[in-house]
MILO-556613 format. One record per residue: x, y, z of N, C-alpha, C in turn; residue number from 1. Coordinates in Angstrom, 2 decimals, always signed. Example, Ala and Ser with C-alpha at 12.3 -4.5 7.8 and 13.67 -1.06 7.14 Angstrom:
2
{n_px: +13.19&n_py: -5.69&n_pz: +7.80&ca_px: +12.30&ca_py: -4.50&ca_pz: +7.80&c_px: +13.20&c_py: -3.30&c_pz: +7.80&nr: 1}
{n_px: +12.85&n_py: -2.25&n_pz: +7.08&ca_px: +13.67&ca_py: -1.06&ca_pz: +7.14&c_px: +12.90&c_py: +0.03&c_pz: +7.87&nr: 2}
//
This chain:
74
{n_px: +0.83&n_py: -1.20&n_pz: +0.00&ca_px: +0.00&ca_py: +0.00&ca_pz: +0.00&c_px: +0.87&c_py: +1.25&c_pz: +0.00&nr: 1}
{n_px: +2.07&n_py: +1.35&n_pz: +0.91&ca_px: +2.92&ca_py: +2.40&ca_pz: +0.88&c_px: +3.63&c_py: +2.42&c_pz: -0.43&nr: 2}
{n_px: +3.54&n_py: +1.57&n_pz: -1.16&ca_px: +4.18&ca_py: +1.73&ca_pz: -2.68&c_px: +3.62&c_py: +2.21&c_pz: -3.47&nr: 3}
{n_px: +1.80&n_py: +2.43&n_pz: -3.24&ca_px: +1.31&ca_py: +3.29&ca_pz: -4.44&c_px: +0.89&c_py: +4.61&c_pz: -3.46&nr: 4}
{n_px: +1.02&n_py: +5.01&n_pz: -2.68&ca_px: +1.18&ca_py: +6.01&ca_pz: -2.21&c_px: +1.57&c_py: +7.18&c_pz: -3.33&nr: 5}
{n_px: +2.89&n_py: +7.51&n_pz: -3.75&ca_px: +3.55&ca_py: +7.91&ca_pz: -4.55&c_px: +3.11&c_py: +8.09&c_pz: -5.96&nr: 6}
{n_px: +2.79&n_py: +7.08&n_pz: -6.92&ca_px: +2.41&ca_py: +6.69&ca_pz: -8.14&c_px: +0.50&c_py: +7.58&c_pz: -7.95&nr: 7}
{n_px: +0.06&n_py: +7.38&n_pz: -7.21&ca_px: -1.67&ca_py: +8.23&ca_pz: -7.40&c_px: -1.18&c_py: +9.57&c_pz: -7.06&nr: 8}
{n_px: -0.39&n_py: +9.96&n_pz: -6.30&ca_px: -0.24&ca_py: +11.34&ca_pz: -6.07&c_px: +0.08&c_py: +12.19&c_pz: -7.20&nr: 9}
{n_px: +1.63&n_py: +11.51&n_pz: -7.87&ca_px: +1.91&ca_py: +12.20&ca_pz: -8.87&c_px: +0.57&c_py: +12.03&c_pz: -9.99&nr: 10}
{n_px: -0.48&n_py: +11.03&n_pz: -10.16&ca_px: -1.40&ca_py: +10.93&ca_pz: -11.33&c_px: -2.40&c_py: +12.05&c_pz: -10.72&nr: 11}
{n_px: -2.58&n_py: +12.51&n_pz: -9.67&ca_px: -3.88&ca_py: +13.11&ca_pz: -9.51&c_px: -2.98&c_py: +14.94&c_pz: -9.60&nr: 12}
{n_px: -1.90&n_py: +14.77&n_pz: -9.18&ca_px: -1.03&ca_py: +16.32&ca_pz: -9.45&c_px: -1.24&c_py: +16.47&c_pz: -10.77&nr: 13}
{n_px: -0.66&n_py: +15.29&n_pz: -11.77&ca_px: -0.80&ca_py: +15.37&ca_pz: -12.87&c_px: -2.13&c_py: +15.89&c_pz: -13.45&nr: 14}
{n_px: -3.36&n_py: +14.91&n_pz: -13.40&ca_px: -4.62&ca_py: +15.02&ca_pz: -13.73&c_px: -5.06&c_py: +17.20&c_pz: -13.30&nr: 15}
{n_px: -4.69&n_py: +17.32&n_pz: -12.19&ca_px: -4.67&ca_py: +18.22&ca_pz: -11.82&c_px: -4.24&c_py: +19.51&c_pz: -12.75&nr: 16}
{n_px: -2.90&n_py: +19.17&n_pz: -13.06&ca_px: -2.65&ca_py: +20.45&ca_pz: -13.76&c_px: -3.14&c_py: +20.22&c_pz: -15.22&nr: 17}
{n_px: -2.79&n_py: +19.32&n_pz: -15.84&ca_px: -3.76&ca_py: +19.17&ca_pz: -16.99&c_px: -5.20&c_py: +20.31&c_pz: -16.99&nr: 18}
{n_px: -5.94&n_py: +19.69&n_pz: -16.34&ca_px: -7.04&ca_py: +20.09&ca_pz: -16.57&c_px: -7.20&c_py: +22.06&c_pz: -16.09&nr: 19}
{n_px: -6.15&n_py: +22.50&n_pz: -15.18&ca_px: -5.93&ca_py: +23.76&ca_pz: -15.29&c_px: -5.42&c_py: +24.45&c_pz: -16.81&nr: 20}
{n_px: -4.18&n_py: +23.10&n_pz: -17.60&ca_px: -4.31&ca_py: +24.13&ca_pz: -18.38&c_px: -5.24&c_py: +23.68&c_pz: -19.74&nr: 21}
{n_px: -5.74&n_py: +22.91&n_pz: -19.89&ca_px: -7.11&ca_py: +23.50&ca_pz: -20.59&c_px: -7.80&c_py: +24.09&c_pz: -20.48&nr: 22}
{n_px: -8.29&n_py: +24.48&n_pz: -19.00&ca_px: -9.29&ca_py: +25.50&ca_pz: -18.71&c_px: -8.81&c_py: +26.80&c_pz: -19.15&nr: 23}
{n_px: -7.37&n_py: +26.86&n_pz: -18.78&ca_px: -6.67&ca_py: +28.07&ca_pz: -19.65&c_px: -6.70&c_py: +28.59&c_pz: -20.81&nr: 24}
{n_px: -6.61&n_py: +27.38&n_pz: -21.48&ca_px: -6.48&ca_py: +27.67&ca_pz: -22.84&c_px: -7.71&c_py: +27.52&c_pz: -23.62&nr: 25}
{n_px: -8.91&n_py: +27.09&n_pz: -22.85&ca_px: -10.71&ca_py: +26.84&ca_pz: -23.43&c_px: -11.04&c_py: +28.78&c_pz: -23.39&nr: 26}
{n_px: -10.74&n_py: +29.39&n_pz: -21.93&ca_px: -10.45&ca_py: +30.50&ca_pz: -21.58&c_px: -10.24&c_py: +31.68&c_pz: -22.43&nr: 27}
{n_px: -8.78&n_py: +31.49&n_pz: -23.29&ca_px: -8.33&ca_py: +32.27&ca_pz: -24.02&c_px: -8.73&c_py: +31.85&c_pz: -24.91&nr: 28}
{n_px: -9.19&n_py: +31.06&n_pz: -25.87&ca_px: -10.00&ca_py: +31.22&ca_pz: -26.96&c_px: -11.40&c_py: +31.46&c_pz: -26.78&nr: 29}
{n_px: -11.95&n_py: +31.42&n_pz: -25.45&ca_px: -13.20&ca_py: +32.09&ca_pz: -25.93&c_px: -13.03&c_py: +33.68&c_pz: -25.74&nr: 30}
{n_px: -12.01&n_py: +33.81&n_pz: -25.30&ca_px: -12.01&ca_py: +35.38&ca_pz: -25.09&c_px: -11.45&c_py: +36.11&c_pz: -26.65&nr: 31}
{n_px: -10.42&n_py: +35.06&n_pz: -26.93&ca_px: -10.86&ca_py: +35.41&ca_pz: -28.44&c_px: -11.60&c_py: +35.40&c_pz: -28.88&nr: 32}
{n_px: -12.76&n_py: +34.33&n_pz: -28.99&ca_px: -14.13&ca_py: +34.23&ca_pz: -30.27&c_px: -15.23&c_py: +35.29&c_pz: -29.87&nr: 33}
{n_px: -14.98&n_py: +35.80&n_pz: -28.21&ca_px: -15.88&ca_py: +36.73&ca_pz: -28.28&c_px: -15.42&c_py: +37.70&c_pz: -28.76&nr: 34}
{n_px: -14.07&n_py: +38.45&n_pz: -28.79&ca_px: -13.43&ca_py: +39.44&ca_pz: -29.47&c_px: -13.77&c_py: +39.66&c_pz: -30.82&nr: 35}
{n_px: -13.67&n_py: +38.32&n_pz: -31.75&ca_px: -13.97&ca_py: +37.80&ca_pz: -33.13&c_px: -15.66&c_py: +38.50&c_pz: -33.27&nr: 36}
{n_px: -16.39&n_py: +37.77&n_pz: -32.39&ca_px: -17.64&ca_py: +38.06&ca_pz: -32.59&c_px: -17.86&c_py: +39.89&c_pz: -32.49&nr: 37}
{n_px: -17.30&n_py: +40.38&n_pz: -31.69&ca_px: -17.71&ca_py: +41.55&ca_pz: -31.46&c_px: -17.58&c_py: +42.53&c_pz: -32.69&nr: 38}
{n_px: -16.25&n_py: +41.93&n_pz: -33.28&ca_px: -15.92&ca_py: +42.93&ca_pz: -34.86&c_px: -16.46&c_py: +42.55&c_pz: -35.60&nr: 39}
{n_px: -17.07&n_py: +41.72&n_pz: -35.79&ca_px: -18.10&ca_py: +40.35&ca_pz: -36.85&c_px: -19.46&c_py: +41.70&c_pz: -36.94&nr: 40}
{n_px: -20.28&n_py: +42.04&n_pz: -35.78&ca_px: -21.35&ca_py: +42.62&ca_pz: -35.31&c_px: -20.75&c_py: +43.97&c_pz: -35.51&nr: 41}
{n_px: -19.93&n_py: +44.30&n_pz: -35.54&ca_px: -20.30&ca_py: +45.78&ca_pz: -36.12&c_px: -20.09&c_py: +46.10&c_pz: -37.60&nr: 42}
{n_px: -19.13&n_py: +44.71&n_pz: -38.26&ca_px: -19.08&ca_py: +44.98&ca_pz: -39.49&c_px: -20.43&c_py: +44.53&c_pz: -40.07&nr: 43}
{n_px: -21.41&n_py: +44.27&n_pz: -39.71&ca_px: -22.67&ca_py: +43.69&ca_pz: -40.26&c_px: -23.19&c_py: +45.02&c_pz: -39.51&nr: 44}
{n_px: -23.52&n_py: +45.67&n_pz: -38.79&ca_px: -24.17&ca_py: +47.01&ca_pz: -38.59&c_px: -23.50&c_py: +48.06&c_pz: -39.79&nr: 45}
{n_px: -22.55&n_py: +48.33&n_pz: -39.85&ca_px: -21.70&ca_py: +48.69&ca_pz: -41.14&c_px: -22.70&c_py: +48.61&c_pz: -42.55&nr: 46}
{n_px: -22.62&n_py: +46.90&n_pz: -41.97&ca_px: -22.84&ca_py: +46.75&ca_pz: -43.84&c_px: -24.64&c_py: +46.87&c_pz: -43.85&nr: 47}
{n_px: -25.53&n_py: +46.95&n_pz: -43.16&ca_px: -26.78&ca_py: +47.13&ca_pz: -42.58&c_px: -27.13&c_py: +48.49&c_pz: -43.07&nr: 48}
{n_px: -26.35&n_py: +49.31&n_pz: -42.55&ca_px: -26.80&ca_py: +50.78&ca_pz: -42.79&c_px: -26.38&c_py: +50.77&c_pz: -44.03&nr: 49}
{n_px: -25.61&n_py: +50.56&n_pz: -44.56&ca_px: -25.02&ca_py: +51.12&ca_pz: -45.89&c_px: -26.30&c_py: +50.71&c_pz: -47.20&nr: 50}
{n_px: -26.78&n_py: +49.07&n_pz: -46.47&ca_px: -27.83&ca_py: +48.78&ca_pz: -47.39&c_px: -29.60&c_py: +49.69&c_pz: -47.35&nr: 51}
{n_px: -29.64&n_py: +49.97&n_pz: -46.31&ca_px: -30.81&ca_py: +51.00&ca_pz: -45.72&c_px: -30.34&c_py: +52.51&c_pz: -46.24&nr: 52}
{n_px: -29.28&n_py: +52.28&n_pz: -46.37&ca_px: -29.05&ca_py: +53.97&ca_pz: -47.40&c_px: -29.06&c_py: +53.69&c_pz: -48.52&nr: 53}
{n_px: -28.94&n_py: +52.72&n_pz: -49.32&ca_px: -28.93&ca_py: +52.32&ca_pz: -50.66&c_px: -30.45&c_py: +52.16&c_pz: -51.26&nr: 54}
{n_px: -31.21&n_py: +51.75&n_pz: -49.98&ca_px: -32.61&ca_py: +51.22&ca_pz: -50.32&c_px: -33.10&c_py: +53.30&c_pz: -50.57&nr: 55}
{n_px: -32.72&n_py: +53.62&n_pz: -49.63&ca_px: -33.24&ca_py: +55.07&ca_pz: -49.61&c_px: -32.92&c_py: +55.77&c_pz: -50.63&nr: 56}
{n_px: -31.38&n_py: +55.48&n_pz: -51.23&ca_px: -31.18&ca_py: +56.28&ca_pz: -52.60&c_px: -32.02&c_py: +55.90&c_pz: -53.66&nr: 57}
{n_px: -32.30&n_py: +54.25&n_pz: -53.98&ca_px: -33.10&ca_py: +54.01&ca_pz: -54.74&c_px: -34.47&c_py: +54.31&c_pz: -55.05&nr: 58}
{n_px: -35.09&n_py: +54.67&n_pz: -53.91&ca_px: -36.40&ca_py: +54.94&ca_pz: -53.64&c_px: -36.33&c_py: +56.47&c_pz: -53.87&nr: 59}
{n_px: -35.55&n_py: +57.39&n_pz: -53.68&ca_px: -35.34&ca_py: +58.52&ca_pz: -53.87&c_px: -35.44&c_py: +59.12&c_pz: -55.91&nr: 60}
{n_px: -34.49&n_py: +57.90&n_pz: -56.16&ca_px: -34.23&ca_py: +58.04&ca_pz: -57.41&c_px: -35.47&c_py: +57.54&c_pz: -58.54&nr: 61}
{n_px: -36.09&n_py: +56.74&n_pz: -57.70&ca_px: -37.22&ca_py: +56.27&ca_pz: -58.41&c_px: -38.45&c_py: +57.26&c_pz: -58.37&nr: 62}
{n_px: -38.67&n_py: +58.29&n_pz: -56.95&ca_px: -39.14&ca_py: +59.13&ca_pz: -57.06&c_px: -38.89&c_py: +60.31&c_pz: -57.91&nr: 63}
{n_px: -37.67&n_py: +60.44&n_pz: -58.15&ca_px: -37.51&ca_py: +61.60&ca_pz: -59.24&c_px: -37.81&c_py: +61.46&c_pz: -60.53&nr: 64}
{n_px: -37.40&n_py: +60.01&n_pz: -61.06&ca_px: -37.44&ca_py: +59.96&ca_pz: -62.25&c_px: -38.50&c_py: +59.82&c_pz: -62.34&nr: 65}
{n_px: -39.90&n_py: +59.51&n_pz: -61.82&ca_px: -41.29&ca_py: +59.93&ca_pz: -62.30&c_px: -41.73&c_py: +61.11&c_pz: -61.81&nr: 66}
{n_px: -41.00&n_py: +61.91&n_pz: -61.12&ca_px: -41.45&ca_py: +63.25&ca_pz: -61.62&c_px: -40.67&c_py: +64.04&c_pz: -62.49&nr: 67}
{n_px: -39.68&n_py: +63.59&n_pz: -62.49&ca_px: -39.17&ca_py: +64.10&ca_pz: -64.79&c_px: -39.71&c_py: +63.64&c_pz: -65.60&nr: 68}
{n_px: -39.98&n_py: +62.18&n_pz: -65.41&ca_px: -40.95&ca_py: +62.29&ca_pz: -66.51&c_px: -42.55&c_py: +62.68&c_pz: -66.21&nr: 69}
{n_px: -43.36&n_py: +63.14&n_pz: -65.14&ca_px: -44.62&ca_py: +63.54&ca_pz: -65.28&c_px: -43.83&c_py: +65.05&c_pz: -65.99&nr: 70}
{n_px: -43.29&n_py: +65.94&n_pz: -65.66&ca_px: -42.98&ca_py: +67.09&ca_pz: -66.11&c_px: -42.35&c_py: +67.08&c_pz: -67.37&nr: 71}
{n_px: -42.06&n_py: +65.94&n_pz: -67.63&ca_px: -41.49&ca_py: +66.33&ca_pz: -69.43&c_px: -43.14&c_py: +65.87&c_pz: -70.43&nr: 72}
{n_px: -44.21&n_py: +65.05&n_pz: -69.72&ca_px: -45.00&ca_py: +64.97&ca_pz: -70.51&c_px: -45.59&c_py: +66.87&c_pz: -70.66&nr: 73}
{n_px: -45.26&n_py: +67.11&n_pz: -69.91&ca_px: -45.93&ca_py: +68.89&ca_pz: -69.85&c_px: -46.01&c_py: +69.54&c_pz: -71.11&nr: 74}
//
């Protein structure tokens, strides 16, 4: 019994730090992917507005050109 004394200690030290450093390193990549995500979400607000101004130019432009042409039937 005093012979495995030794042999579980070092496996559970072992087991031990292992699993610290995955937690480490599960850790720092999610702190990356939320980083990731965060620039993800504003380049889609970016690209959001740009399309809601595009919809507005179009609609703008479609309004004019039927009133050039109601005024060129004049």
């Amino acid at each position: 019994m005093q012979a495995l004394i030794g042999p579980i200690a070092s496996g559970i030290i072992s087991a031990f730090i292992a699993t610290v450093g995955v937690y480490v390193a599960m850790m720092t990549r999610l702190t990356r992917l939320e980083t990731l995500m965060e620039q993800l979400k504003d380049e889609v607000e970016k690209h959001n507005q740009m399309v809601e101004r595009t919809y507005k130019l179009e609609s703008d432009s479609a309004a004019l050109t039927a009133r050039v042409e109601r005024l060129e039937e004049r």
